[in-house]
N, C-alpha and C positions, 0 to 999 in steps of 0.2 A: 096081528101080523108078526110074525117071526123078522125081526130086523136082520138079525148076522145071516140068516139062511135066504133071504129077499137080495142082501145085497153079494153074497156069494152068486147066484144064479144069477143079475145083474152084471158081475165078472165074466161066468164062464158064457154066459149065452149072449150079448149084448158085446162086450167089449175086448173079449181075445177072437173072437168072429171078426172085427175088424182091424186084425193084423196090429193090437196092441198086446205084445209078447213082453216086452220090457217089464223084467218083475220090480223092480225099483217103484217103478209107474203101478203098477197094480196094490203094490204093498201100500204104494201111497191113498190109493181109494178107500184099504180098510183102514187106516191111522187116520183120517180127514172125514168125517161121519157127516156125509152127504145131506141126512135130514134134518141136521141141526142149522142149514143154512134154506132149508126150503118154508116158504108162508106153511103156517098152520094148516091151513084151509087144506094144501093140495100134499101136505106130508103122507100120506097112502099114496102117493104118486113118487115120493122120491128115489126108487130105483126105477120107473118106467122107461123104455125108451122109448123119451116124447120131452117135448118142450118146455118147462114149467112155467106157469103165467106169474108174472111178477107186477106190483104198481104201474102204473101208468103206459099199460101194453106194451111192456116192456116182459122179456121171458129169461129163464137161466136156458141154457144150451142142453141137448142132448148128453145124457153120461158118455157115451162112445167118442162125442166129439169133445168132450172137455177130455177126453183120457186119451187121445190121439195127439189132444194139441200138447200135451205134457210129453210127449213120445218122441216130437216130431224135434221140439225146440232143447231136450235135452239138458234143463237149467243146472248147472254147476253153483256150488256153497257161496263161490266168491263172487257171483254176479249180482247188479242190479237188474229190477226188472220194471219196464213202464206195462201199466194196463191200462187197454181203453174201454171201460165201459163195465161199470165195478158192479149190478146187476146186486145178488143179496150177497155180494163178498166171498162165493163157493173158489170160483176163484184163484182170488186172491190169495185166499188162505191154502191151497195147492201150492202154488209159486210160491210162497214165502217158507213153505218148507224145504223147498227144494236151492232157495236161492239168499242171498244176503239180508238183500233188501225188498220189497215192492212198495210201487207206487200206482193206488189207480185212482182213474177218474172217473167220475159219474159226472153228467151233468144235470140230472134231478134230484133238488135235494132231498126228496123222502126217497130214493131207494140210496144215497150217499150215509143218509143218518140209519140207513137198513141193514146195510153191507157194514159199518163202524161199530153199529152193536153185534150184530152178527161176530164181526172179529173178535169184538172184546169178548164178548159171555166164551168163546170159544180157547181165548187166552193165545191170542196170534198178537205178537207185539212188532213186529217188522214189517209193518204195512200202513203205509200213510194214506188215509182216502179224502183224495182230494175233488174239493165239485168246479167241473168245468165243463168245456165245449173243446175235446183235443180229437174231433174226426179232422181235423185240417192240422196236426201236431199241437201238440201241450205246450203252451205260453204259460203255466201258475207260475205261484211263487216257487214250488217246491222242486225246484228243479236243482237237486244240489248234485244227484246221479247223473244227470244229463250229459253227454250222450249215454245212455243204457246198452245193456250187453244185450238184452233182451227186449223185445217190442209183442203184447199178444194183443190184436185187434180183436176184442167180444162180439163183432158185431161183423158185418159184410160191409165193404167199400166200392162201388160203381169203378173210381180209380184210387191209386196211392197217391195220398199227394206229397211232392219235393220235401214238402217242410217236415212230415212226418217221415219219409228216410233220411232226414240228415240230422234224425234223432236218433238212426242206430252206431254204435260205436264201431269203427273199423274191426272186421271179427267179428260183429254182432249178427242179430238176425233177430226178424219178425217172424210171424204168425199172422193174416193175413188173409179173408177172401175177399175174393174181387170179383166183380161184375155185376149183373141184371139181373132176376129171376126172367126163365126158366134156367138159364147154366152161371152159375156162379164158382168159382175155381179156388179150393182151397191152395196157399203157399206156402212157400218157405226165402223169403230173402233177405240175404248174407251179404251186407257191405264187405267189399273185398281190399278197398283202397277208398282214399276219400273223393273219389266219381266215379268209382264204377261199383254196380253190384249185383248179383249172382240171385237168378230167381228157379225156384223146383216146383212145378207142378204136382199138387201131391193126389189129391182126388177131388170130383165134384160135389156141391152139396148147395143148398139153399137156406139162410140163413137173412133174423132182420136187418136191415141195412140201420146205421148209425144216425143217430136224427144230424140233420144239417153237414149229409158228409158229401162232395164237392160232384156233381155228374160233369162226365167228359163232355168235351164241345163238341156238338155237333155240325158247324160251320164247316164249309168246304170250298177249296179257292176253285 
C-alpha cells in the first residue's frame, strides 16, 4: 500500500466532502500519521472510512469525524483541553498539537496503557492520560486545567450531564453527541456566562455511547 497516496485520497475524497476546508485541519492529518495509532491487525484499514475496532469493543471514530471535530472546536496554542475517552490516543495527539495542554480519560486500563504508548513512541509530551469514569464529568487528581477551554466527548451521550458543563470554562465549548440511535445529534456548546450556555446543532451521526453515561428520566408527573 502506498501510505502518502492512501491517505491524500482519504483527504480529498472522505474529509473535504464533508465540509472540512480548514487547511490548518487538513495540514494537521498529514503531520499526525494516523497508522501509527491504529492496532496492527486493522493498520490496511487506517484511512478507511469506517470505524476501527479497538480492545474491549471499544473503536477509534471515523477519519471524517475526527477531522470535523478538529474544525468545529477550532483549538487555539493557549488552551487546555479535557478528552473523554482516550481510545488508542489518535486523539489526543491531534489536540495536543493544536493546543497547550490535553488531558484524557480512558476508563479501561488496556486501551489507557495503549493510548500512553501510543503517545510516547510518537513523541507527544503534553498529554496526560489519565484512567477514569468522566461520562458524568472528570473527578481525577489531574485536574489542575479545570475548568478547560475545551471539552471533546469521543464517545455519544443519551444527555449532558450539569457536572460535565461546569467543567467548560466561561468562553469555552465542548464537542458533544447526544441522543439514542437511530438520531443522535452532533454539537457544539459554548458556556457564555457561568449559567447560561449556547448550543449549535452541527449534523446527525451515530456513534458508541460512553460506558456508564447517565440516560434521561423517563418519569412523567
Amino acid at each position: 500500500m502506498n501510505i502518502e497516496k492512501a491517505r491524500f485520497l482519504m483527504i480529498e475524497q472522505q474529509i473535504r466532502p464533508w465540509d472540512v476546508l480548514d487547511l490548518d485541519v487538513l495540514e494537521l492529518l498529514v503531520i499526525v500519521k494516523r497508522e501509527a495509532f491504529v492496532p496492527l491487525a486493522y493498520r490496511a484499514l487506517a484511512f478507511a472510512d469506517s470505524e476501527i475496532p479497538l480492545p474491549h469493543g471499544e473503536n477509534m471514530l471515523t477519519p471524517k469525524l475526527e477531522a470535523r471535530i478538529l474544525q468545529e472546536l477550532a483549538v487555539k496554542k493557549h488552551e487546555n483541553v479535557l478528552e473523554i475517552g482516550a481510545g488508542s490516543g489518535y486523539m489526543a495527539a491531534l489536540l495536543a498539537y493544536k493546543a497547550r495542554h490535553v488531558t484524557t480519560v480512558e476508563i479501561e486500563p488496556e486501551l489507557k496503557a495503549l493510548a500512553e504508548k501510543n503517545l510516547a513512541d510518537y513523541g507527544v509530551s503534553n498529554v496526560d492520560v489519565v484512567q477514569g469514569d468522566a461520562a458524568q464529568g472528570f473527578n481525577g487528581a489531574n485536574q489542575a486545567n479545570s475548568p478547560y477551554d475545551v471539552i471533546v466527548v469521543s464517545g455519544s451521550l443519551p444527555v449532558v450531564p450539569d457536572a460535565l458543563l461546569a467543567q467548560i470554562k466561561v468562553g469555552g465549548r465542548m464537542f458533544v453527541i447526544t441522543g439514542n440511535s437511530p438520531v443522535m445529534t452532533a454539537q457544539i456548546i459554548t458556556r457564555t456566562s457561568d449559567i447560561s450556555y449556547s448550543t449549535v446543532n452541527l449534523f446527525e451521526t451515530i456513534v458508541k455511547p460512553l460506558r456508564n453515561a447517565v440516560a434521561p428520566s423517563h418519569f412523567k408527573f
